[in-house]
N, C-alpha and C positions, 0 to 999 in steps of 0.2 A: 379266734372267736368266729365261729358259724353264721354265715349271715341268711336269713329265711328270703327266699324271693315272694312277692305275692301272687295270690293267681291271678289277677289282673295282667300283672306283669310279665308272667309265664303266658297268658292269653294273650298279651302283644306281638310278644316274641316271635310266638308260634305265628301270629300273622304277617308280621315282618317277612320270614322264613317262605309261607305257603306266596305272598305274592312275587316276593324274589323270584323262587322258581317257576312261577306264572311268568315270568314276564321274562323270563331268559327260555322256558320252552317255546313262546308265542313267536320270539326274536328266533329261537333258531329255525321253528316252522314255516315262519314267514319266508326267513331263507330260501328255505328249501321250495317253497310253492312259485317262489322268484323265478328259481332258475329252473323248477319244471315247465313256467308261464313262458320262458324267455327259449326253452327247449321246441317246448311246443311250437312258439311263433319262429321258430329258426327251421325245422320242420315242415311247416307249412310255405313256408317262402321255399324252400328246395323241392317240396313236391310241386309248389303251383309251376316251378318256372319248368318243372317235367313237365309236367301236362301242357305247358303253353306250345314247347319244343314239339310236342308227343303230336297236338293237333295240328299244327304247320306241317309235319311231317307229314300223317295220313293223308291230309287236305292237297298236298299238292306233289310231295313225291312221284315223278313217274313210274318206276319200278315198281317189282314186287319187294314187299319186305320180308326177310328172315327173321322172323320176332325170336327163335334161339339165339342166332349171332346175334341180334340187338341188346336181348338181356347180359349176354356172357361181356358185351364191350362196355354196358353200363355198369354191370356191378364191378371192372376191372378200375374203369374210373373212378370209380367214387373210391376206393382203393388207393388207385395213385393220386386222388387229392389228399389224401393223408399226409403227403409229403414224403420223402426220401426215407424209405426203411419204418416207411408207418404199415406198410401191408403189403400182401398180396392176393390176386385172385385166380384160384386152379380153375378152367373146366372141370367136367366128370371124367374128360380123358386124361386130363392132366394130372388132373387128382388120383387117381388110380397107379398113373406109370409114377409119380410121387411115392407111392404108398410100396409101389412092386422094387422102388431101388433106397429108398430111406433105410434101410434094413443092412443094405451091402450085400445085398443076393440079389440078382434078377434072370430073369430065360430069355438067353441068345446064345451067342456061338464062342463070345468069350476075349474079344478085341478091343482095344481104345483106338477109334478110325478118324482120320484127319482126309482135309481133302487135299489131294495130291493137284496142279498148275492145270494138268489136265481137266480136269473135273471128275476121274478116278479115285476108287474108295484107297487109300494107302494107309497099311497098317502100322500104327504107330506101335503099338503094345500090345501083347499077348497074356491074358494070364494063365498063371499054373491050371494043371489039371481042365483045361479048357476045352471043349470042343473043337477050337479052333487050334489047340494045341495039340491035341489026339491025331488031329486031320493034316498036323507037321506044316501047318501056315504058320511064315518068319516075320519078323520085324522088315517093314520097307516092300514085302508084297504088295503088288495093286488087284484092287478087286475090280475086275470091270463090267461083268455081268452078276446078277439076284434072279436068279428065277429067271423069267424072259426080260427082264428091264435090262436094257445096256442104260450102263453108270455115267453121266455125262453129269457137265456142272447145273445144268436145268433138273437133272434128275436124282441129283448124288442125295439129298433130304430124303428122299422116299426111298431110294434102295437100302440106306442107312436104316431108317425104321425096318425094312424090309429083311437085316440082318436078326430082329428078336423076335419074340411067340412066343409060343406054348411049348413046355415039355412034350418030349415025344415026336414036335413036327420037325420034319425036314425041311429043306433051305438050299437052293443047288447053284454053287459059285464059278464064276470062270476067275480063276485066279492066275496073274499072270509076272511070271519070274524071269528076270535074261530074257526079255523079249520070246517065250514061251509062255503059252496058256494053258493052263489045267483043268480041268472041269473037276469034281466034286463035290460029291453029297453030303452034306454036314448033317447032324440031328441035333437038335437044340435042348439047351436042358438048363437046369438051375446053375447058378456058375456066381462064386463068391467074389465080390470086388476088394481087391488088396489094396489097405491103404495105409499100410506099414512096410516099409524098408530099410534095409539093416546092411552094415558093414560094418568092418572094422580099420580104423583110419588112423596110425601111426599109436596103436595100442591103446586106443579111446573109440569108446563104443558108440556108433553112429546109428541113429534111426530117424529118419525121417517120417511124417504122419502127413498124407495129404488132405484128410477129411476125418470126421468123427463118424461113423455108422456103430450099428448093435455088434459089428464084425470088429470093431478097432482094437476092441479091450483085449480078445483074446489072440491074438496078434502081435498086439503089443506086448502084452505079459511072455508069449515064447519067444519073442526076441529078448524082453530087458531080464527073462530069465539066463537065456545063453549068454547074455554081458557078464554077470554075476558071474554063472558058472566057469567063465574064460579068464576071471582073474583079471579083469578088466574094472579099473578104481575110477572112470572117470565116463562121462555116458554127456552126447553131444544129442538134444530134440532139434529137428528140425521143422519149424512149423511155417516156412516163408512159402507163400500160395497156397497154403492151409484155405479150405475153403467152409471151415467150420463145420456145423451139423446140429442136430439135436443135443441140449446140455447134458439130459440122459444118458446118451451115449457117450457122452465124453468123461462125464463124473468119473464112471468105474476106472476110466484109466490113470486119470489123475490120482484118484484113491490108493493105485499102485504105487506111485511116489510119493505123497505128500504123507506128513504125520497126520495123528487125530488128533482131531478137532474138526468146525466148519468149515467149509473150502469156499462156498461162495453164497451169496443172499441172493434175494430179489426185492427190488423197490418198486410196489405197486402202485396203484393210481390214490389209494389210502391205506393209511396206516406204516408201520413199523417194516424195516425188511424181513422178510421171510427165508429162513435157511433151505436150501434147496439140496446142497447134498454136503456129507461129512464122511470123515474118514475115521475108523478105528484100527485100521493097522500101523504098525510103527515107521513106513513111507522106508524109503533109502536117504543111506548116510551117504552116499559118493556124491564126489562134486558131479554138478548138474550146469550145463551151459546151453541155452536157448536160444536159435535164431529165427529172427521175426524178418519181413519186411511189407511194405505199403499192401501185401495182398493177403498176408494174414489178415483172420476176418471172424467174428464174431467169437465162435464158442474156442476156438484157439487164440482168441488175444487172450481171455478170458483162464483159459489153461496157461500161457506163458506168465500171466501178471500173477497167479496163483502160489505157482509155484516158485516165482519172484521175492514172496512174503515167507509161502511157510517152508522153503527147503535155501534161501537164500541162494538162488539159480542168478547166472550173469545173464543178460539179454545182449545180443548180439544181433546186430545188421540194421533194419531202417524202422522208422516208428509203421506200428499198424495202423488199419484200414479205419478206426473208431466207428466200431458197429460193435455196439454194449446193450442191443435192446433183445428184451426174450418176446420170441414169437409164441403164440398157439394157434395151433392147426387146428381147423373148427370146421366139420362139415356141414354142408349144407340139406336139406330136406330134395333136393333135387342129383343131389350126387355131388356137387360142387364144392368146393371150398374155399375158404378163407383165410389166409396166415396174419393175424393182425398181433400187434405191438402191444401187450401189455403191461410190461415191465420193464426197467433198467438191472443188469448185473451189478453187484454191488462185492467186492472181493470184502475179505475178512478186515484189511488194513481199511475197507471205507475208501476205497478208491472206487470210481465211477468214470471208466473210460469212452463210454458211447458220445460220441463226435470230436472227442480226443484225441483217441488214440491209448496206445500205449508205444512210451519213447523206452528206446533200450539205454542198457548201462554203455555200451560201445556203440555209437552210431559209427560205421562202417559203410560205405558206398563200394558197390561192385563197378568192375572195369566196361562192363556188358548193359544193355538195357533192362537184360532178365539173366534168371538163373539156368545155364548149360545141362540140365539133369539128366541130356544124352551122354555128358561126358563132365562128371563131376568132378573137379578138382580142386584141391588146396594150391595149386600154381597157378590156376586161373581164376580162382572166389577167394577175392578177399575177406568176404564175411566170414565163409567155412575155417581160412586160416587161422583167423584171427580166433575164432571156438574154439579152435583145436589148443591155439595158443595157450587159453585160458583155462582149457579142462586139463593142459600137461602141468599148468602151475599148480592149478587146484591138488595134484595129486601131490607135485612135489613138499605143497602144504600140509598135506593129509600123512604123507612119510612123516614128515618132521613132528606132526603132534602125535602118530603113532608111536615114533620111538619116545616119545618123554611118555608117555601114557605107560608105555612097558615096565620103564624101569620103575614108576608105580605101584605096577602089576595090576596096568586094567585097560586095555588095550578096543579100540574099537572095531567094529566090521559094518562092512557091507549087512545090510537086510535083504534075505533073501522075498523075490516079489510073493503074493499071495493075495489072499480076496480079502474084499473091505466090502462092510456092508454099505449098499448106497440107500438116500432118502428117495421115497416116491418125487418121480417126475413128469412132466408132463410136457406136451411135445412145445420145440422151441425150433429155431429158425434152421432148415434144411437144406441142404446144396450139397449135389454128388456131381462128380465129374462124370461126362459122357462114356458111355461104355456100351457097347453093344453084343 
């Protein structure tokens, strides 16, 4: 039986209705007017006590002041009040040589240089195809003259910058070997920073990744192609003093291993996590084992917990650095910039490692303070052993459901690497190793 409302009653309703949502927009406007009132007075109390600083300062300073250097050391602080891994702040010079090596290409001679007891440049690393390697400069050379600077510990900073420039310019070294010096005109040029290395280590494919750059993915793809291609069923990452990079640059690589689906989110200051990049290639079926330790650091914890979930990788060595926050790089109107904290990583499983960590499946301790990668070994790295350990079992696992899969007749393989589309990104926290 139907029952009529009256319009009376439908005219209440309706006002019941219209006040409700009056009085829940008013409550949430208030809100809101709250905590612009409570912004603004937060605001004003930080500018006044600038200005209170600002006029003590003029008023009785003897010196002259650098109101550049003054501006660059304020807006660095208000930065590092943030708190730990809340920001950072470039100069315009800073920002630029930022911008010249985030990429993994920058113009110098083509060396990773340490300072030798002396205060001599002494060359740790050479890469391929390098100027410096054209010019037949070895590992363990000492640079001790740039141009007219003799290289001493007061001066080693400045001959060091003094080692890059612009394509085209020249650069004139006294390099000196067996207590012999060489003089040498180098010419400087664009020069790609390697930050993939490969081996092969008791028939299980070794790479190591020191950093994420635009340079990683293709790098990484021609080595875990020639793993593939060598018949090699078991592939060991190395990410321990991994110093992270842009997640952009990192995605595509991971893309190359992981299946499809999402690989990772971001947890904003509101709302929902946002997927930030996915894979549609079908990743690799071989076992996968990955070693971390306390200096793996942001967008490689982030790559090791990933591929933790969707390729079921063993972690190996010590928990990481728990730096889980995405940065963006944001210039400034004056050339400057700012890398501030906007978000947390968020992996697919809903894990959130930032101030965590991420703990491996083998917590492993090495015999050393740090890892030997003058002279790597499985006789002397426990960690490496112990990968290796587990990438030969893995295989021996992967034999075993090979052959019951045959006699089936449906046998698995290896996937050969290939491109995955990635999602738009947008820049996140940056760290290259020195290189000159």
């Amino acid at each position: 039986m139907n029952k009529k409302i009256s319009l009376g009653a439908a005219i209440a309703f309706m006002l019941v209705v219209a006040t409700l949502t009056l009085a829940l927009t008013m409550a949430f406007s208030m809100n809101r007017f709250t905590t612009m009132v409570n912004g603004v007075q937060q605001q004003r109390e930080l500018y006044s006590k600038l200005s209170e600083i600002e006029q003590n300062v003029r008023d009785k300073y003897p010196d002259a002041i650098d109101n550049d250097k003054l501006m660059d050391a304020m807006a660095a602080g208000y930065l590092d009040g943030l708190g730990e891994d809340g920001g950072k702040y470039y100069t315009a010079a800073d920002y630029q040589q930022l911008r010249a090596t985030e990429g993994g290409k920058y113009y110098g001679i083509g060396i990773v240089p340490t300072k030798e007891p002396s205060g001599y440049i002494q060359v740790k690393e050479i890469y391929n195809d390098s100027p410096a390697a054209n010019a037949k400069i070895v590992v363990g050379d000492l640079i001790v003259k740039v141009d007219d600077v003799d290289v001493t510990a007061d001066t080693y900073d400045q001959a060091v910058k003094m080692l890059r420039g612009d394509a085209g310019t020249k650069v004139n070294l006294t390099v000196r070997r067996n207590n012999e010096d060489v003089v040498m005109e180098i010419t400087r040029r664009q020069v790609e920073v390697p930050t993939v290395y490969a081996q092969t280590i008791d028939d299980v494919g070794y790479l190591r990744v020191t950093s994420f750059t635009t340079s990683t993915r293709d790098q990484f793809n021609k080595q875990l192609n020639q793993v593939i291609g060598s018949k090699l069923k078991a592939l060991v990452i190395d990410l321990r003093d991994n110093t992270g990079g842009k997640y952009s640059a990192m995605a595509p690589v991971l893309q190359l291993l992981a299946p499809q689906g999402d690989l990772f989110m971001a947890q904003y200051k509101t709302g929902d996590p946002k997927a930030l990049a996915s894979s549609d290639g079908p990743g690799v079926e071989i076992p996968l084992v990955v070693l971390t330790n306390e200096n793996t650091t942001g967008t490689a914890e982030l790559f090791a917990q990933v591929l933790r979930e969707k390729n079921n990788a063993k972690l190996v060595g010590a928990k990481t650095a728990g730096s889980g926050r995405l940065q963006d790089l944001i210039k400034l109107s004056d050339g400057s910039a700012i890398q501030l904290t906007v978000a947390r990583f968020v992996t697919p499983g809903g894990v959130t490692f930032d101030g965590e960590g991420v703990k491996p499946d083998y917590d492993v301790k090495l015999e050393t303070d740090s890892v030997n990668w003058d002279n790597l070994s499985k006789d002397t790295d426990a960690q490496l052993k112990k990968a290796l350990e587990l990438a030969q079992a893995g295989i021996s696992l992967e034999g075993a459901a090979d052959s019951g899969a045959s006699a089936s007749g449906s046998a698995s393989s290896a996937q050969p690497a290939g491109g995955a589309s990635a999602s738009s990104a947008s820049a996140a926290e940056g760290t290259s190793s020195s290189q000159q």
